[in-house]
C-alpha positions as CSV (number, residue, x, y, z in Angstrom):
1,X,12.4,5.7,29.3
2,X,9.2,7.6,29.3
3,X,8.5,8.2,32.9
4,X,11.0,11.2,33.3
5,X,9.3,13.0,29.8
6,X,5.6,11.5,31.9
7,X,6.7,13.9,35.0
8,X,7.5,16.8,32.3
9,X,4.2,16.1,31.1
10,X,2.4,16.3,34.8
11,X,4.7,19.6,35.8
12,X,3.4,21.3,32.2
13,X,0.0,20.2,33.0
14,X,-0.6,21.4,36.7
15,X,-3.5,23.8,37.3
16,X,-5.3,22.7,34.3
17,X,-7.3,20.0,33.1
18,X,-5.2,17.6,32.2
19,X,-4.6,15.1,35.2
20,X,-1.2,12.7,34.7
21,X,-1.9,9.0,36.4
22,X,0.8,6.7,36.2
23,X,0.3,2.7,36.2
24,X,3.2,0.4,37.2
25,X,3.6,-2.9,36.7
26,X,6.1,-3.2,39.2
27,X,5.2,-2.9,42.6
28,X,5.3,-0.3,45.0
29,X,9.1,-0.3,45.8
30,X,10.6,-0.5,42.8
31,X,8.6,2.1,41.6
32,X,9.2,4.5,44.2
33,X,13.2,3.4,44.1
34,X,13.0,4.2,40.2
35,X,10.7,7.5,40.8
36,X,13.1,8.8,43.2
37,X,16.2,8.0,40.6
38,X,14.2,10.2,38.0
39,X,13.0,12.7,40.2
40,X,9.0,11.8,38.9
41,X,6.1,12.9,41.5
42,X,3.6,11.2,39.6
43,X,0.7,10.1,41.2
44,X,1.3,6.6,40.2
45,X,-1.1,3.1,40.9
46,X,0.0,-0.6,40.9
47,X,-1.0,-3.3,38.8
48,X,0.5,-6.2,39.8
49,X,1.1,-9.5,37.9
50,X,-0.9,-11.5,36.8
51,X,-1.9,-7.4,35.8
52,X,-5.2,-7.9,35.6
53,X,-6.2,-4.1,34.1
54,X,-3.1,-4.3,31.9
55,X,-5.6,-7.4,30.2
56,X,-8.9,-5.6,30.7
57,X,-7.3,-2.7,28.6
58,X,-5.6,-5.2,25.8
59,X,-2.6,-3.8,26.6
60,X,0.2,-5.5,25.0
61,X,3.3,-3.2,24.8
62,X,4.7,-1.1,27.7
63,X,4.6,1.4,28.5
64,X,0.7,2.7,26.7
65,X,-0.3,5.9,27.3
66,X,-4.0,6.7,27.1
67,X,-5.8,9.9,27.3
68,X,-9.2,9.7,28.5
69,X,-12.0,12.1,27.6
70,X,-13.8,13.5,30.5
71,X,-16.8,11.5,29.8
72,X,-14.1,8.6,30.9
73,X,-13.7,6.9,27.3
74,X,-10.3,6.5,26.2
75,X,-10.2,9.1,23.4
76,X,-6.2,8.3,22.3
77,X,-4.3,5.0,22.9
78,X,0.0,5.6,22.3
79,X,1.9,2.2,22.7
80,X,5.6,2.1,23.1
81,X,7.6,5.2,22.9
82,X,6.1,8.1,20.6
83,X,8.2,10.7,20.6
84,X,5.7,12.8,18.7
85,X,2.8,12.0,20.7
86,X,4.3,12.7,24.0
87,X,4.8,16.4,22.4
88,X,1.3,16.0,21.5
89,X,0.6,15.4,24.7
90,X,3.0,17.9,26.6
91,X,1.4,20.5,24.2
92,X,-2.3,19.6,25.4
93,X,-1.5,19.9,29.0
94,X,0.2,23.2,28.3
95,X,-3.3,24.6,26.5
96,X,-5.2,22.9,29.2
97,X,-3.9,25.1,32.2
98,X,-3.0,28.2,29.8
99,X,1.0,28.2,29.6
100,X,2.7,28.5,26.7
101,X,3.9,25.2,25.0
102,X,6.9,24.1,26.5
103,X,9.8,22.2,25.4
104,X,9.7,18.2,26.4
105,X,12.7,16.7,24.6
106,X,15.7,18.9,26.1
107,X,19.1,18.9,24.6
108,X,21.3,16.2,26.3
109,X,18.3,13.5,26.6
110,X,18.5,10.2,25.9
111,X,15.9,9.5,23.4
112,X,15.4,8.0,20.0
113,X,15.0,10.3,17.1
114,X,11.3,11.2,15.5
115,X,11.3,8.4,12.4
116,X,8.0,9.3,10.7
117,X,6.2,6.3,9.5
């Protein structure tokens, strides 16, 4: 569910600092099988089972987003599907290469409702 608002994310974000990088799970044809379904181009690496930087990050819900500080420390950790912090997010990349913020959650997508708390 997040990788076509991930893609938004990495259109948003081109020409400026923020840099999108995707990590399946699954391996290398089903991910490009399910990138093609959603139209994503992100620049995407594999960790396949037993997914051993899944465990070296303590990862234990998919998908977790992190955002990674230039000095390489992970500066935000977002597990499961945020609604609010993928704007966050989309809003970031926008500042970063100097476009306006633009709109991720589009009329007619298939995603949950913000419930705060």
């Amino acid at each position: 569910m997040t990788w076509p608002f991930l893609e938004r994310i990495r259109q948003v974000a081109e020409g400026g600092k923020l840099r999108v990088l995707a990590v399946s799970q699954d391996n290398a044809a089903k991910t490009k099988a399910f990138s093609e379904r959603t139209g994503a181009r992100l620049d995407t690496r594999y960790d396949p089972e037993p997914w051993k930087a899944s465990d070296a990050l303590g990862m234990t819900t998919v998908p977790t987003l992190f955002r990674v500080s230039p000095d390489g420390t992970i500066a935000e950790t977002v597990e499961g599907f945020d609604r609010k912090a993928l704007e966050g997010l989309a809003r970031r990349a926008a500042s970063l290469a100097g476009k306006p913020p633009a709109e991720l959650f589009r009329p007619g997508d298939n995603v949950p409702a913000y419930k705060p708390g």
